[in-house]
Each structure stands twice: as structure tokens, then as C-alpha cells.
Steps between C-alpha positions, in 0.01 A plus 500: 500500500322433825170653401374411889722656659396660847201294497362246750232207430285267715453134293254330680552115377892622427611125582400356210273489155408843375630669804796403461538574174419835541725523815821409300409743203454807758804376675687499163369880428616617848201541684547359870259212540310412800333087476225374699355113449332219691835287470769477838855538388712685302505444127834612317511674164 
């Protein structure tokens, strides 16, 4: 069950540590996830 469903989130520091982390988990529960970082270049997950 997507239990973030419908949502949206902003994850500053998305690219990688914590943020990214907790970028993958709300991606996982459905929310649509929006990351922002200090780092060119697109990381794949």
C-alpha cells in the first residue's frame, strides 16, 4: 500500500547521505519527490 500517495516532497540534500535516504523511502511510499543539492549532475537511483 502506497501510504503517500497524492503527496509531493521537497529533499533539500536529496543527492546523497540522509537526503537521500529519505528521498528513496518517500519515493518507495508514492509520494512524488522533488531533490535539491550543491552537486552538478544527475545521480541515478
Amino acid at each position: 500500500m502506497l501510504r503517500l500517495a497524492n503527496k509531493a516532497a521537497f529533499i533539500p540534500g536529496g543527492g546523497t547521505g540522509i537526503g537521500r535516504a529519505c528521498a528513496l523511502l518517500l519515493a518507495r511510499e508514492g509520494a512524488q519527490a522533488t531533490l535539491a543539492g550543491r552537486h552538478s549532475g544527475l545521480t541515478a537511483y
